[in-house]
PyMOL Python script that loads the backbone (N, CA, C, O; Angstrom):
from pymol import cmd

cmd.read_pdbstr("""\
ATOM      1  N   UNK A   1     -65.429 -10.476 -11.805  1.00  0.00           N
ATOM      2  CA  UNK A   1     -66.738 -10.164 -11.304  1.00  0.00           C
ATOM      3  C   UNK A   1     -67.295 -11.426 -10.662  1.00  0.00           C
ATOM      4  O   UNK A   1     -67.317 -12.489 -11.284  1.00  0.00           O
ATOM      5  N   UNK A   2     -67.725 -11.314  -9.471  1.00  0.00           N
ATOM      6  CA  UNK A   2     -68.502 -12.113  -8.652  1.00  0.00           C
ATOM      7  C   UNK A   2     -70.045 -12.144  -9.002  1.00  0.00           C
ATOM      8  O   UNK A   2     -70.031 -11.629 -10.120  1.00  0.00           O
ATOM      9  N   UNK A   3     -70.925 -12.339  -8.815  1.00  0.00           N
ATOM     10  CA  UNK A   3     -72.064 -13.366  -8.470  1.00  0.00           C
ATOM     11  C   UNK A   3     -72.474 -13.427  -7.196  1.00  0.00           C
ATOM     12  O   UNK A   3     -72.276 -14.388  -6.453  1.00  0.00           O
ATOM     13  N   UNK A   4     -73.256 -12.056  -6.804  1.00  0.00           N
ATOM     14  CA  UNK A   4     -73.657 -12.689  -5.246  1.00  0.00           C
ATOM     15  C   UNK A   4     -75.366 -12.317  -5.074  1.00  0.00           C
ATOM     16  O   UNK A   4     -75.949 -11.246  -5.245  1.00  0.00           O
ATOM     17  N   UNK A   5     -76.039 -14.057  -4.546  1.00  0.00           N
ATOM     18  CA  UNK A   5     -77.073 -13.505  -4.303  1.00  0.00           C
ATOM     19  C   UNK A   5     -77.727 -12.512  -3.276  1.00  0.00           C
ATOM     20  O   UNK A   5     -78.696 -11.777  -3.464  1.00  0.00           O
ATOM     21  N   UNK A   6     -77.110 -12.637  -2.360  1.00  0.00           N
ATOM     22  CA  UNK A   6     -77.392 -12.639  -1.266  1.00  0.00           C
ATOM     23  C   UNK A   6     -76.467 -11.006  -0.695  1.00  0.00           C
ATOM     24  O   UNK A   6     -75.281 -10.775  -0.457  1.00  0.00           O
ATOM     25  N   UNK A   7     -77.306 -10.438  -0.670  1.00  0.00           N
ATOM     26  CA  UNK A   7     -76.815  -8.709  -0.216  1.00  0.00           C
ATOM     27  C   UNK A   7     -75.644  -8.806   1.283  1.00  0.00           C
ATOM     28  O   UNK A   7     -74.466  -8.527   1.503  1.00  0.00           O
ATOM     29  N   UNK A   8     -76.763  -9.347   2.022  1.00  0.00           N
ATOM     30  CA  UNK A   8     -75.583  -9.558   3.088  1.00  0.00           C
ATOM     31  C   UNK A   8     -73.880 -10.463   2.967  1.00  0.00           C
ATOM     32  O   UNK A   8     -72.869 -10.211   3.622  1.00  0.00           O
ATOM     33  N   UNK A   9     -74.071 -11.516   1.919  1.00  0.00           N
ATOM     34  CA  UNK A   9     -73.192 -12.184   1.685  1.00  0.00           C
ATOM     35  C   UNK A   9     -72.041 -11.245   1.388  1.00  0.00           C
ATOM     36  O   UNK A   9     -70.916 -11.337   1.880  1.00  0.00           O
ATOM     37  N   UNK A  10     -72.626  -9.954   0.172  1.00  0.00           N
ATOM     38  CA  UNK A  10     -72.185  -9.501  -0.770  1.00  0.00           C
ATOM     39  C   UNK A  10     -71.417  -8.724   0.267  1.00  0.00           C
ATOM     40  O   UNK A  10     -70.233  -9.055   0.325  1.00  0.00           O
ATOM     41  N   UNK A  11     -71.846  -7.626   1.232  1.00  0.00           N
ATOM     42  CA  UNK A  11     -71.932  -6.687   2.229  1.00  0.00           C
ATOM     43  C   UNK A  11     -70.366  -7.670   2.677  1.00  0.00           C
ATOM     44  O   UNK A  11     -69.261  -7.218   2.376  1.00  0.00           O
ATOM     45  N   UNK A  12     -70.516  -8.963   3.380  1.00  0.00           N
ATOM     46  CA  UNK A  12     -69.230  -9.449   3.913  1.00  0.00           C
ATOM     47  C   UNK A  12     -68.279  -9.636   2.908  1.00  0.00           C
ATOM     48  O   UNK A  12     -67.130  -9.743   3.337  1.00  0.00           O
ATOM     49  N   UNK A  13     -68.438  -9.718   1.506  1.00  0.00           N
ATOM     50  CA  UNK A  13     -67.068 -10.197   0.875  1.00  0.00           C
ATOM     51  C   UNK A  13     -66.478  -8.460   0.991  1.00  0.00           C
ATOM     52  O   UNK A  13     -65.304  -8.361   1.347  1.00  0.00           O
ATOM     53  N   UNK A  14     -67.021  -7.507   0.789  1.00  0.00           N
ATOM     54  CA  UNK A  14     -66.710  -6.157   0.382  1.00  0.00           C
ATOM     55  C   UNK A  14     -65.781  -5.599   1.869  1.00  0.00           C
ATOM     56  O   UNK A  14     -64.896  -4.744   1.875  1.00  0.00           O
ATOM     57  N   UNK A  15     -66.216  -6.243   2.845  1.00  0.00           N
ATOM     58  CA  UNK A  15     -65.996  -5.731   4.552  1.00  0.00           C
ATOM     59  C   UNK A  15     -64.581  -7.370   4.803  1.00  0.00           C
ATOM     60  O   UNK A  15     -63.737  -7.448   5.696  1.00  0.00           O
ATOM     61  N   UNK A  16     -64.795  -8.211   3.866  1.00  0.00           N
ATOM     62  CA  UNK A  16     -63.329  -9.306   3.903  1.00  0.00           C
ATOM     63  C   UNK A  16     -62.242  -8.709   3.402  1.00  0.00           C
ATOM     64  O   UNK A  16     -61.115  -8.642   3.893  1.00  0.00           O
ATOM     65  N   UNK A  17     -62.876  -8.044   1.840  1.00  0.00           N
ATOM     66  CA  UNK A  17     -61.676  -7.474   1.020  1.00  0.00           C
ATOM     67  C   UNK A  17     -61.057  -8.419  -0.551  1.00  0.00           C
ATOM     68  O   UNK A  17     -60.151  -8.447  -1.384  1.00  0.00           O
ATOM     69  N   UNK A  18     -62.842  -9.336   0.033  1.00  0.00           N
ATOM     70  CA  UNK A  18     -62.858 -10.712  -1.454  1.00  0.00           C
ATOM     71  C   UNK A  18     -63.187  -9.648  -2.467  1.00  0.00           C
ATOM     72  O   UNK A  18     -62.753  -9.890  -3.593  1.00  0.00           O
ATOM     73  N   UNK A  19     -64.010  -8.267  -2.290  1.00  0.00           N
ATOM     74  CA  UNK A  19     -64.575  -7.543  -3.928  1.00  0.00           C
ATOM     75  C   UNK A  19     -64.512  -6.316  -3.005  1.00  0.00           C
ATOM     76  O   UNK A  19     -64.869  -6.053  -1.856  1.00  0.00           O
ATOM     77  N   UNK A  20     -63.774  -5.551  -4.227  1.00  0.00           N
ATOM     78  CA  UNK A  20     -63.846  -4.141  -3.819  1.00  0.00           C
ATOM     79  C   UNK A  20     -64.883  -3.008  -3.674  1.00  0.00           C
ATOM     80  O   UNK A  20     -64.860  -1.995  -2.974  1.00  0.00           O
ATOM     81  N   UNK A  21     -65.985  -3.574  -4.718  1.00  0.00           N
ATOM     82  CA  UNK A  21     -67.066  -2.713  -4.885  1.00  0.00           C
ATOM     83  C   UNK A  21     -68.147  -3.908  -5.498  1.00  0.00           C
ATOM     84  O   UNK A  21     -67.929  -4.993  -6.038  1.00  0.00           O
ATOM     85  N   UNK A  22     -69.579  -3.088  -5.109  1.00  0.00           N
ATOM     86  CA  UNK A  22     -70.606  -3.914  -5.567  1.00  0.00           C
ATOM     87  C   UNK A  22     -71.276  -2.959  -6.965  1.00  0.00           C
ATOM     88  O   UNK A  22     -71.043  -1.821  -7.373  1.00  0.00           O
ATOM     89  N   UNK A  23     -72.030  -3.857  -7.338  1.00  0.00           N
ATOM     90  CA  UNK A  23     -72.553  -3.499  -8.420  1.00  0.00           C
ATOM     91  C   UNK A  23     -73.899  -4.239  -8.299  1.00  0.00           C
ATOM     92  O   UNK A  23     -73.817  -5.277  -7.643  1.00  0.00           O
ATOM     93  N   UNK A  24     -75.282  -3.900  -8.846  1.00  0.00           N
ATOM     94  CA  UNK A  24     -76.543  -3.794  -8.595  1.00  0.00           C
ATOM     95  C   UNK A  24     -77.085  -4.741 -10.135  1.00  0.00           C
ATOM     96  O   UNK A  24     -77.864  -5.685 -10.001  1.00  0.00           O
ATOM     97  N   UNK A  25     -76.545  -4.325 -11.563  1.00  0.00           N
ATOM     98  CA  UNK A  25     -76.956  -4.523 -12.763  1.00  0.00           C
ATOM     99  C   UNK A  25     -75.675  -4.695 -13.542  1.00  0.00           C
ATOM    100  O   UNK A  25     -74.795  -3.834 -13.544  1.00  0.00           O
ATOM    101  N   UNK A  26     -75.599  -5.811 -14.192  1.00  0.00           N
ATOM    102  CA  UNK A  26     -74.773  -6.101 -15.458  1.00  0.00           C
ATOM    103  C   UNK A  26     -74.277  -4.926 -16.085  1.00  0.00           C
ATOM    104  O   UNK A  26     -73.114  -4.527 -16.019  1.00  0.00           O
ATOM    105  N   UNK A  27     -74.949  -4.543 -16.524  1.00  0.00           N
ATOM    106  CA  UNK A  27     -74.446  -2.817 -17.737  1.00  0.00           C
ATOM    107  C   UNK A  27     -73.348  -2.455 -16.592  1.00  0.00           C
ATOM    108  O   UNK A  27     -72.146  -2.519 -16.848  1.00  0.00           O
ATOM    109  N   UNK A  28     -73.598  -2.258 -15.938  1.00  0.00           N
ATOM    110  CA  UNK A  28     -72.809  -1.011 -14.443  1.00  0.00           C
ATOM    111  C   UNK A  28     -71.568  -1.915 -14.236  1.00  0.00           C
ATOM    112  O   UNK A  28     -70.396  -1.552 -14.133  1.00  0.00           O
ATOM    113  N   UNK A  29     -72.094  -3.215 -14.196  1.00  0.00           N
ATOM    114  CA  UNK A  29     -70.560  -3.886 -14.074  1.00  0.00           C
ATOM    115  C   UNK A  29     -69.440  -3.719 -15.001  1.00  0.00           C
ATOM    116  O   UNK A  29     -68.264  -3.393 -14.842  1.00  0.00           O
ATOM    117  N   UNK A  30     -70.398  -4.149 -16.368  1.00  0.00           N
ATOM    118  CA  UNK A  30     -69.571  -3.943 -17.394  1.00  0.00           C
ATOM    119  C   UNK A  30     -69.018  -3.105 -17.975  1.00  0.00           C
ATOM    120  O   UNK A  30     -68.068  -3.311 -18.730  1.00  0.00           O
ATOM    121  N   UNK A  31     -69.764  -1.456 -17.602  1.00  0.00           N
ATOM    122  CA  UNK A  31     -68.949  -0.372 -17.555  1.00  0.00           C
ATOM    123  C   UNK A  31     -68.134   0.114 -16.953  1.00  0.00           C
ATOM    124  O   UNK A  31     -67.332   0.963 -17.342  1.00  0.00           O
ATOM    125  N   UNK A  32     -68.265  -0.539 -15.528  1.00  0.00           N
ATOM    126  CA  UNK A  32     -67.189  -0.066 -14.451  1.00  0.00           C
ATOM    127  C   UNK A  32     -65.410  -0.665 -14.816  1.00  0.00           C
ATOM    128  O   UNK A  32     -64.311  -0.115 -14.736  1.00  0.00           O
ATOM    129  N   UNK A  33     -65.973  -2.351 -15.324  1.00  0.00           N
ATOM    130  CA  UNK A  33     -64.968  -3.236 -15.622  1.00  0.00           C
ATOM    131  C   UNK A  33     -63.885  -2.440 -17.001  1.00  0.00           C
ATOM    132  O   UNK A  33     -62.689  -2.271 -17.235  1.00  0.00           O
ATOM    133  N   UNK A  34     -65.455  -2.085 -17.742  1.00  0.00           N
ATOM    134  CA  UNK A  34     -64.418  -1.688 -19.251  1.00  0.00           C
ATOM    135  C   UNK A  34     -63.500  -0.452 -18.662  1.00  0.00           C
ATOM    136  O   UNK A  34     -62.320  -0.429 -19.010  1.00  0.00           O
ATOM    137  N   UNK A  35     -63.950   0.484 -17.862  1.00  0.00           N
ATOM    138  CA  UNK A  35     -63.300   1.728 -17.410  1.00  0.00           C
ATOM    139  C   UNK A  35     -61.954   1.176 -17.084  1.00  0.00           C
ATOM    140  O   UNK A  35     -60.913   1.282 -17.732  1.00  0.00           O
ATOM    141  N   UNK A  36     -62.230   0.419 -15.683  1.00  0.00           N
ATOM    142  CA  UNK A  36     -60.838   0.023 -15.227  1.00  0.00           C
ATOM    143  C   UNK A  36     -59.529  -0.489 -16.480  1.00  0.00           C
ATOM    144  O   UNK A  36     -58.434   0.025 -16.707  1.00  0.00           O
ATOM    145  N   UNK A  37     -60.225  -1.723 -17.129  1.00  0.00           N
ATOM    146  CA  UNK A  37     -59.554  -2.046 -18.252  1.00  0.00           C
ATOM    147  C   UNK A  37     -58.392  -1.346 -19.055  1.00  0.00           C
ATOM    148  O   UNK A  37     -57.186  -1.578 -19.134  1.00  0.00           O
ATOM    149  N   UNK A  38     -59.379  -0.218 -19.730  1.00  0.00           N
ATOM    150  CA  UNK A  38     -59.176   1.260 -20.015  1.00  0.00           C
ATOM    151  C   UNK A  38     -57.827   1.460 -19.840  1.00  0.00           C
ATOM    152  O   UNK A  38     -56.806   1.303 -20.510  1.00  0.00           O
ATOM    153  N   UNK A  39     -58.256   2.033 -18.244  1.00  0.00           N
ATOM    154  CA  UNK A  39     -56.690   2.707 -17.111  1.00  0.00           C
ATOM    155  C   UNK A  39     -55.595   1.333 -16.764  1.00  0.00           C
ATOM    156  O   UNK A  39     -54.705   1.330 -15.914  1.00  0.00           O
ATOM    157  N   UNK A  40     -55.914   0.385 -17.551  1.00  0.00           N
ATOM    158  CA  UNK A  40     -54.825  -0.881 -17.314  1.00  0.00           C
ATOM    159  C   UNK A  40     -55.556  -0.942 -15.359  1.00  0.00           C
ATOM    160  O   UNK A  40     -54.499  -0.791 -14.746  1.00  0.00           O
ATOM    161  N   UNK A  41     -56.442  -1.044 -14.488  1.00  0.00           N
ATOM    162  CA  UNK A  41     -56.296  -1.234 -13.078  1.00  0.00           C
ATOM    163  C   UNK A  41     -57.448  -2.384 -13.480  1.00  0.00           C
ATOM    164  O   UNK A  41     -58.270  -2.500 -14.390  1.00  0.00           O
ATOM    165  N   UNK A  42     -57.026  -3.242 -12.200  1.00  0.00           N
ATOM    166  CA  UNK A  42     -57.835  -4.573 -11.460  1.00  0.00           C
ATOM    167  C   UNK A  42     -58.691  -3.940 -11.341  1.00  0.00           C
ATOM    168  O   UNK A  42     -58.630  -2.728 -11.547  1.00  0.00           O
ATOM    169  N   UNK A  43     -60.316  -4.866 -10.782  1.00  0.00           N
ATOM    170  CA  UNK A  43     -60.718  -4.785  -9.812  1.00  0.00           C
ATOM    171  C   UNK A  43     -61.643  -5.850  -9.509  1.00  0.00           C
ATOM    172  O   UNK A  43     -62.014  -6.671 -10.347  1.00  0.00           O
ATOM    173  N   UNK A  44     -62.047  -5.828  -8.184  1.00  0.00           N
ATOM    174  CA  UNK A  44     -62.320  -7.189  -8.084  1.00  0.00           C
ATOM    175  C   UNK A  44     -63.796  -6.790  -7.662  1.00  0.00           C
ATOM    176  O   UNK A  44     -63.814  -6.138  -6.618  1.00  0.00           O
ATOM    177  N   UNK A  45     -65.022  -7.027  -8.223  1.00  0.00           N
ATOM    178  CA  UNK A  45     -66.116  -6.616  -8.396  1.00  0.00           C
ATOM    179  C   UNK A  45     -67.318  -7.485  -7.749  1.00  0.00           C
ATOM    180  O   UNK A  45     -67.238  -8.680  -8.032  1.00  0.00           O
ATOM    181  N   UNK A  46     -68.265  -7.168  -7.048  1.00  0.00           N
ATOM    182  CA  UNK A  46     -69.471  -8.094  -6.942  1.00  0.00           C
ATOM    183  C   UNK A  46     -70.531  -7.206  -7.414  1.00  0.00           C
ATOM    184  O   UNK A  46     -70.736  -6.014  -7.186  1.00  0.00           O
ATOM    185  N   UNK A  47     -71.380  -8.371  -8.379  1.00  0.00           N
ATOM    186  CA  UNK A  47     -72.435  -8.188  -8.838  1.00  0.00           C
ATOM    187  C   UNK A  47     -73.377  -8.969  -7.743  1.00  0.00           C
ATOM    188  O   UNK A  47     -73.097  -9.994  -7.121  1.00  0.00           O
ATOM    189  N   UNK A  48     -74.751  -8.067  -7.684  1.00  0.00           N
ATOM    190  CA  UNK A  48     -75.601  -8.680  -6.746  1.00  0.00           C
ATOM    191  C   UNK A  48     -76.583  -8.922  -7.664  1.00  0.00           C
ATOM    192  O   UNK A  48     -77.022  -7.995  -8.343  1.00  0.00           O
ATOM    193  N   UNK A  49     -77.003 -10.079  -7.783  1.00  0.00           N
ATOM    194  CA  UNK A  49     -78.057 -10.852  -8.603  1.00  0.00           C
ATOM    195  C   UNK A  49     -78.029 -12.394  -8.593  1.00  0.00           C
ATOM    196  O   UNK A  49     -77.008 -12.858  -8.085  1.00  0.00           O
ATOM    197  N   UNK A  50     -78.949 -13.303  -9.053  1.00  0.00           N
ATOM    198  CA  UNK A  50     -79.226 -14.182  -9.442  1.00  0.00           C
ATOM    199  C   UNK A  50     -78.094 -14.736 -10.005  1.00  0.00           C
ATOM    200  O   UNK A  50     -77.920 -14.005 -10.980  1.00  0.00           O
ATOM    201  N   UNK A  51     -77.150 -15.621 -10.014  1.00  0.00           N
ATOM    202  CA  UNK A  51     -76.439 -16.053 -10.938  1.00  0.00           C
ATOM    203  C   UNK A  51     -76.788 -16.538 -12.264  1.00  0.00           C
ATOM    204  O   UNK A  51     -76.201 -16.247 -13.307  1.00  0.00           O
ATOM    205  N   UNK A  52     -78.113 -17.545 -12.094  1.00  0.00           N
ATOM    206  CA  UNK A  52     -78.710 -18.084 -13.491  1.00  0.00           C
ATOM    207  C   UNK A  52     -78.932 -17.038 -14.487  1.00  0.00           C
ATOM    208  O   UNK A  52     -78.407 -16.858 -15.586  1.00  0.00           O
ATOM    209  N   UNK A  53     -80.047 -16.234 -13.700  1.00  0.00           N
ATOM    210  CA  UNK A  53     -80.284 -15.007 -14.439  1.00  0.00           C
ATOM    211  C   UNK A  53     -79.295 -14.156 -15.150  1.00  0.00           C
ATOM    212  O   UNK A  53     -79.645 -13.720 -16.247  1.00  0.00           O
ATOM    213  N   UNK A  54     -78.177 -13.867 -14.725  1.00  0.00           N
ATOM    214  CA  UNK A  54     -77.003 -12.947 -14.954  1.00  0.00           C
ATOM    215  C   UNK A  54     -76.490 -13.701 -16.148  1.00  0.00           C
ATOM    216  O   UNK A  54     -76.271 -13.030 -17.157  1.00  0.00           O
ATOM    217  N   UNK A  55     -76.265 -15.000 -16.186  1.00  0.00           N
ATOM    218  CA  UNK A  55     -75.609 -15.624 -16.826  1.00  0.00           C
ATOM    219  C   UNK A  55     -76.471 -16.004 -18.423  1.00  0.00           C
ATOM    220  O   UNK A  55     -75.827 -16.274 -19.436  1.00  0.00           O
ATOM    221  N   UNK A  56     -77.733 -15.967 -18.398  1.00  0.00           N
ATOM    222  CA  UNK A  56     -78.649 -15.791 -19.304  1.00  0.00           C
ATOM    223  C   UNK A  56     -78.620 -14.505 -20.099  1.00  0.00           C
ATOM    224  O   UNK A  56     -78.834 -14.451 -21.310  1.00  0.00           O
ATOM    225  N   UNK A  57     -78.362 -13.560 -19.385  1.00  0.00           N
ATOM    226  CA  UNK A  57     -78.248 -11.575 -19.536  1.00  0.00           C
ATOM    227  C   UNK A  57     -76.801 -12.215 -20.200  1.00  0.00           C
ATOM    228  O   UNK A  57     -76.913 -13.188 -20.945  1.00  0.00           O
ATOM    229  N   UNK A  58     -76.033 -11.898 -20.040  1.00  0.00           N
ATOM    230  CA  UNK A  58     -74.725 -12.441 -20.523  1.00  0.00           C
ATOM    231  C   UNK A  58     -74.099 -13.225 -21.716  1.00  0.00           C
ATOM    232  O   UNK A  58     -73.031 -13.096 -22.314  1.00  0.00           O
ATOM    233  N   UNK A  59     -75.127 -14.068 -21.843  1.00  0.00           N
ATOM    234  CA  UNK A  59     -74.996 -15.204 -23.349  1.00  0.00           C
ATOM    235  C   UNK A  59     -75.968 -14.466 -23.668  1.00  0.00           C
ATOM    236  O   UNK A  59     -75.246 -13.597 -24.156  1.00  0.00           O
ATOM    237  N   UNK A  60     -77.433 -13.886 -23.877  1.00  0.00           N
ATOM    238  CA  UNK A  60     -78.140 -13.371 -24.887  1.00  0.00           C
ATOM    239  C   UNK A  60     -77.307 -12.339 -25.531  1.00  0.00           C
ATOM    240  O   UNK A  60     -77.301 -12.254 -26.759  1.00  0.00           O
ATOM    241  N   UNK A  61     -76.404 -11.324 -24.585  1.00  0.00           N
ATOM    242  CA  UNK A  61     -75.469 -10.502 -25.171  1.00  0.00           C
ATOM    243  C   UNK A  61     -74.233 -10.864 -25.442  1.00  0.00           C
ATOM    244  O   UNK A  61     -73.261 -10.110 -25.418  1.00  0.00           O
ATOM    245  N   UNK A  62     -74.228 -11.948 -25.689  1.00  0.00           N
ATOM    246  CA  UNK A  62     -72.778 -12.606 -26.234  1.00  0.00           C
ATOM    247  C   UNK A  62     -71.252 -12.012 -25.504  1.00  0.00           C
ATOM    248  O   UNK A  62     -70.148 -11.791 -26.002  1.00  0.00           O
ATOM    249  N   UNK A  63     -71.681 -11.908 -24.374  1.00  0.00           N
ATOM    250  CA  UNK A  63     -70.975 -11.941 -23.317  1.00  0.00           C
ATOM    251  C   UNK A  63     -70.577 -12.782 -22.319  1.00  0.00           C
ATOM    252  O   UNK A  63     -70.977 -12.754 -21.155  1.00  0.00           O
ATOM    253  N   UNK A  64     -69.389 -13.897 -23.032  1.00  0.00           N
ATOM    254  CA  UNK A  64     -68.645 -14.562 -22.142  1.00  0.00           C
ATOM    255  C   UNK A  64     -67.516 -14.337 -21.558  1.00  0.00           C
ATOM    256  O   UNK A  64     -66.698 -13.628 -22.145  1.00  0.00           O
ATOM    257  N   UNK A  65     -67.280 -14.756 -20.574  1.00  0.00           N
ATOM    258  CA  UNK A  65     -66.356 -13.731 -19.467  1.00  0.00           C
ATOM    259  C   UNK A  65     -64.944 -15.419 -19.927  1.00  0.00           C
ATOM    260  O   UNK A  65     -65.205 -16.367 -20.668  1.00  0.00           O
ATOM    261  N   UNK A  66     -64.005 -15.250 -19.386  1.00  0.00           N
ATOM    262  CA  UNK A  66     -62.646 -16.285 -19.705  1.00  0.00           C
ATOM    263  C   UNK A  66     -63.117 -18.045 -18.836  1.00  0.00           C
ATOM    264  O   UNK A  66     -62.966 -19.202 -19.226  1.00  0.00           O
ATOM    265  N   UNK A  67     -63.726 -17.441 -17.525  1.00  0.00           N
ATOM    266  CA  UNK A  67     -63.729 -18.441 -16.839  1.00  0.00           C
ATOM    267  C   UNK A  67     -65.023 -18.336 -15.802  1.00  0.00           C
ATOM    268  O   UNK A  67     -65.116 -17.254 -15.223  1.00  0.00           O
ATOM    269  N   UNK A  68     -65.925 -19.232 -15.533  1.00  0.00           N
ATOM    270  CA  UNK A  68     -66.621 -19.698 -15.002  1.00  0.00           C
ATOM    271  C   UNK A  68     -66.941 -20.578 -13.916  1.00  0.00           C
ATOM    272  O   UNK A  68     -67.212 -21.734 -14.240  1.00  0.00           O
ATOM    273  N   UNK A  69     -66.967 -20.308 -12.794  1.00  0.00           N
ATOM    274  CA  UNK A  69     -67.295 -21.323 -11.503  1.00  0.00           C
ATOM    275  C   UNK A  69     -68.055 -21.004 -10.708  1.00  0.00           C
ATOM    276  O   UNK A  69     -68.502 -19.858 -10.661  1.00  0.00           O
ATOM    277  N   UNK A  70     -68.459 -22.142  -9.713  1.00  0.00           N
ATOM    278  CA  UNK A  70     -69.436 -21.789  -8.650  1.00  0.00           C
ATOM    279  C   UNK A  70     -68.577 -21.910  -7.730  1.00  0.00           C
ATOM    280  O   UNK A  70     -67.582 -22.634  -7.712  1.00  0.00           O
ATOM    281  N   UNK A  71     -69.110 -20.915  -6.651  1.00  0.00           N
ATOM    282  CA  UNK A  71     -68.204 -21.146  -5.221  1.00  0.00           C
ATOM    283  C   UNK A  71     -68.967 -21.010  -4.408  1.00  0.00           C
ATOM    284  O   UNK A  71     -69.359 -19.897  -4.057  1.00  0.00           O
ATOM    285  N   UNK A  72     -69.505 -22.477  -3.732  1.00  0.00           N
ATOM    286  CA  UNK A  72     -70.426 -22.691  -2.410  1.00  0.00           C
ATOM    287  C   UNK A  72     -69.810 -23.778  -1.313  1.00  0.00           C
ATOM    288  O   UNK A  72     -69.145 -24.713  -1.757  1.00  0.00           O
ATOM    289  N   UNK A  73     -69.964 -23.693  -0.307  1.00  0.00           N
ATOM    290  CA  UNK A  73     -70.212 -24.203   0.427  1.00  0.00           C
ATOM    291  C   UNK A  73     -71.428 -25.521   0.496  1.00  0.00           C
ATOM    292  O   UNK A  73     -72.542 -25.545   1.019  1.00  0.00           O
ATOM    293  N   UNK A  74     -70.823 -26.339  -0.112  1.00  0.00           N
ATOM    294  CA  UNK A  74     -71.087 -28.167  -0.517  1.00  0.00           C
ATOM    295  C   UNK A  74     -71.990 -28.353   0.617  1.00  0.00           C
ATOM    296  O   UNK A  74     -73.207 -28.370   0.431  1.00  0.00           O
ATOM    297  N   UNK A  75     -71.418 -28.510   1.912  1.00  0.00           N
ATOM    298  CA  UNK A  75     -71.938 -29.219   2.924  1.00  0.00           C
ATOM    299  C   UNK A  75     -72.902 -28.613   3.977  1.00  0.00           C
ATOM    300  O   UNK A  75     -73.406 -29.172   4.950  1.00  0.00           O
ATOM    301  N   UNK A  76     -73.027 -27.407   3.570  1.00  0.00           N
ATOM    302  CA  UNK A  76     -73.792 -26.779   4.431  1.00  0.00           C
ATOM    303  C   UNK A  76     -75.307 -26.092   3.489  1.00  0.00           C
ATOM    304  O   UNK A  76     -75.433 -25.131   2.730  1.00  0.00           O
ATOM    305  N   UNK A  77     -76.239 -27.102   3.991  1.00  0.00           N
ATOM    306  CA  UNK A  77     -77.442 -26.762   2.655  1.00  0.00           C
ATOM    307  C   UNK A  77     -78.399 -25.497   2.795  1.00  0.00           C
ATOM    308  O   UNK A  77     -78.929 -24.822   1.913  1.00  0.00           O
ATOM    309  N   UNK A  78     -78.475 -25.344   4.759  1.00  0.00           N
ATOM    310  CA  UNK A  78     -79.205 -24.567   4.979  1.00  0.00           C
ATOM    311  C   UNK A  78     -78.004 -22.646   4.431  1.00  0.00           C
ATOM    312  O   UNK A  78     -78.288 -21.672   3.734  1.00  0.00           O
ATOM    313  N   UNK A  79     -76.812 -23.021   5.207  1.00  0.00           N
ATOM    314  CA  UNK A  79     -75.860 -21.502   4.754  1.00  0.00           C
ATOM    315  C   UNK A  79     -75.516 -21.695   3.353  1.00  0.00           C
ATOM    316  O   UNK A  79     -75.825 -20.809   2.557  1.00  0.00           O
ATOM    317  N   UNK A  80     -74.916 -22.741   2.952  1.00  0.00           N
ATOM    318  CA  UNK A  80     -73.944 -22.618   1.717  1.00  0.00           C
ATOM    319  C   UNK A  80     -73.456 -21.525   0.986  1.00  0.00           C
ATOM    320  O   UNK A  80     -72.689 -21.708   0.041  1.00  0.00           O
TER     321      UNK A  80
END
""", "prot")
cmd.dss("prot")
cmd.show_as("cartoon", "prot")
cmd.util.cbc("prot")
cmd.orient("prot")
């Protein structure tokens, strides 16, 4: 599961083929994720939200995911 603030961002990873489907709210992710799980299938998911926020939603529900990173664009302050 991705992390995207930014709708349009989100809109291009889905139209790249970086996330197969978006997701709006945590719960929805995490049900969509457990489903797949389930049926043994991938998928490669964007959540549209806040990252801080999400990640707060996440540890209050003692929900840590394996691995954690940011992926921006360093040098570019106004796009990143």
């Amino acid at each position: 599961m991705g992390i995207e603030v930014d709708e349009k961002g989100m809109e291009g990873r889905i139209e790249s083929g970086y996330a197969e489907v978006k997701r709006d709210s945590l719960d929805e992710g995490m049900r969509v994720g457990k489903e797949g799980k389930k049926e043994g299938k991938g998928l490669w998911m964007g959540l549209l939200g806040n990252g801080g926020e999400v990640l707060a939603e996440m540890i209050g529900g003692k929900l840590i995911g394996d691995v954690l990173r940011e992926q921006r664009c360093g040098e570019d302050g106004l796009k990143g």
